[in-house]
C-alpha positions in Angstrom: 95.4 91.5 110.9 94.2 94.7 109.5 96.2 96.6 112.0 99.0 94.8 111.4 98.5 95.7 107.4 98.0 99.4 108.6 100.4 99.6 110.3 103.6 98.3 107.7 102.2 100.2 105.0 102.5 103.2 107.1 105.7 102.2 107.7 106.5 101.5 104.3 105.6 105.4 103.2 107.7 106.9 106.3 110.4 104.8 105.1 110.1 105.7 101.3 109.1 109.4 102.4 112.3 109.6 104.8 114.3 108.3 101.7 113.4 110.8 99.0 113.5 113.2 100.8 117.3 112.7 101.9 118.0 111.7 98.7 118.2 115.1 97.5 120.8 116.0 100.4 123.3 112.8 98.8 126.0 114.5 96.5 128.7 111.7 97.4 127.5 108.1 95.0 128.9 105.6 93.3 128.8 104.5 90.0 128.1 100.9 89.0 128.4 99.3 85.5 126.9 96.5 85.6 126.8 94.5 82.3 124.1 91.7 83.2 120.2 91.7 84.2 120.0 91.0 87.8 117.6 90.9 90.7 116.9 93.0 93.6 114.4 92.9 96.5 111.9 91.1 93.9 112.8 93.3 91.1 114.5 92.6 88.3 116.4 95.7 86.6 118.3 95.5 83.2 122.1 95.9 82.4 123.5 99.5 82.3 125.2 102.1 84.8 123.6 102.9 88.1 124.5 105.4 90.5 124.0 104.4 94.4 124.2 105.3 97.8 122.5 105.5 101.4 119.3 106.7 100.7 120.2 109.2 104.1 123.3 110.3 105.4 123.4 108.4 108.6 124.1 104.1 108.6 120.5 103.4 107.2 119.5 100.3 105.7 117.8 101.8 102.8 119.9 101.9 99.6 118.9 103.8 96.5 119.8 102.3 92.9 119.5 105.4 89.9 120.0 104.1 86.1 118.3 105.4 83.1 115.4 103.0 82.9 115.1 102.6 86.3 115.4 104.2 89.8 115.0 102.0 92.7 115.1 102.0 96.9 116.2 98.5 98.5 116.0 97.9 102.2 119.3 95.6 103.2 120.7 95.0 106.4 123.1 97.5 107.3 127.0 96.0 107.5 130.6 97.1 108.8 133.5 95.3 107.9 137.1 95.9 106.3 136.3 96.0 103.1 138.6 98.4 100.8 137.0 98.3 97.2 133.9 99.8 96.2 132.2 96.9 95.0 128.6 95.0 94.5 128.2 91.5 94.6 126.2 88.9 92.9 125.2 85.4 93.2 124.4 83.7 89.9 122.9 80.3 88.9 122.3 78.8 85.8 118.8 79.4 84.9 118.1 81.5 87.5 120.1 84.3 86.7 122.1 86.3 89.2 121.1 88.2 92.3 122.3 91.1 94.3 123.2 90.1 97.4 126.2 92.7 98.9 127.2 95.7 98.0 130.5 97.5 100.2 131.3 101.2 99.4 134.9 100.9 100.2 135.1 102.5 103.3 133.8 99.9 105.9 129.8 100.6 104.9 128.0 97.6 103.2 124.4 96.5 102.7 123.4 92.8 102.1 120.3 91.5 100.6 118.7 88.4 101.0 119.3 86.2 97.3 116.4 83.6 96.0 117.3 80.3 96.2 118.7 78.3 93.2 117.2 74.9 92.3 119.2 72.0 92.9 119.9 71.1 89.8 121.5 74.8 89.3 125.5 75.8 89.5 126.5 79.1 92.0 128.7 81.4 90.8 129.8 84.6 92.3 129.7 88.2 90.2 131.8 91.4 91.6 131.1 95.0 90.0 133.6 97.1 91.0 133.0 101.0 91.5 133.9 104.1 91.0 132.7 107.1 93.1 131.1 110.5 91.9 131.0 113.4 93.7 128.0 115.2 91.6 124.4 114.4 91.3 
């Protein structure tokens, strides 16, 4: 058990450690206004504009989120698909609030998170945040 402990924490840092480090080598982001609170991996971050990206040039499932009052890396599964619009992509309930579950950077690249579950009493709706892209840090 302790092993096991020892050994995803040391994972955890390489991953994290691996991330900062080729975050400085990303000048190509996006831009996201997003207008609503939302959560992510367990976190929940306020409205505003965020700039994003692979955390490393390569397909990576780490994504990093920068905003004013908060910076933050997510781990997602890595996706491919057809997509043409930069966009991220929410799901919502009533109480619950909404939750980032997708996000496509127009060219074929997307990352998809896993979303809490809504109560059964709750309505889904789906959010989309379009983006643009930046080219500076």
């Amino acid at each position: 058990m302790k092993k096991n402990l020892t050994r995803t924490l040391m994972l955890t840092a390489a991953v994290l450690a691996a991330g900062a480090a080729a975050y400085a080598q990303v000048h190509i982001g996006l831009n996201a206004t997003i207008p609503f609170s939302f959560k992510m991996n367990g976190k929940t971050l306020s409205a505003g504009t965020y700039r994003l990206g692979p955390a490393t040039m390569s397909n990576s499932n780490v994504l990093y989120f920068r905003g004013v009052k908060a910076s933050v890396y997510a781990i997602g599964t890595h996706a491919i698909g057809d997509d043409q619009r930069a966009r991220l992509m929410f799901r919502c309930g009533d109480s619950s609030g909404c939750a980032l579950t997708e996000v496509w950077d127009g060219q074929g690249q997307g990352w998809k998170f896993a979303a809490p579950r809504l109560s059964a009493a709750e309505k889904e709706r789906l959010a989309v945040v379009y983006m643009s892209r930046t080219t500076a840090d």
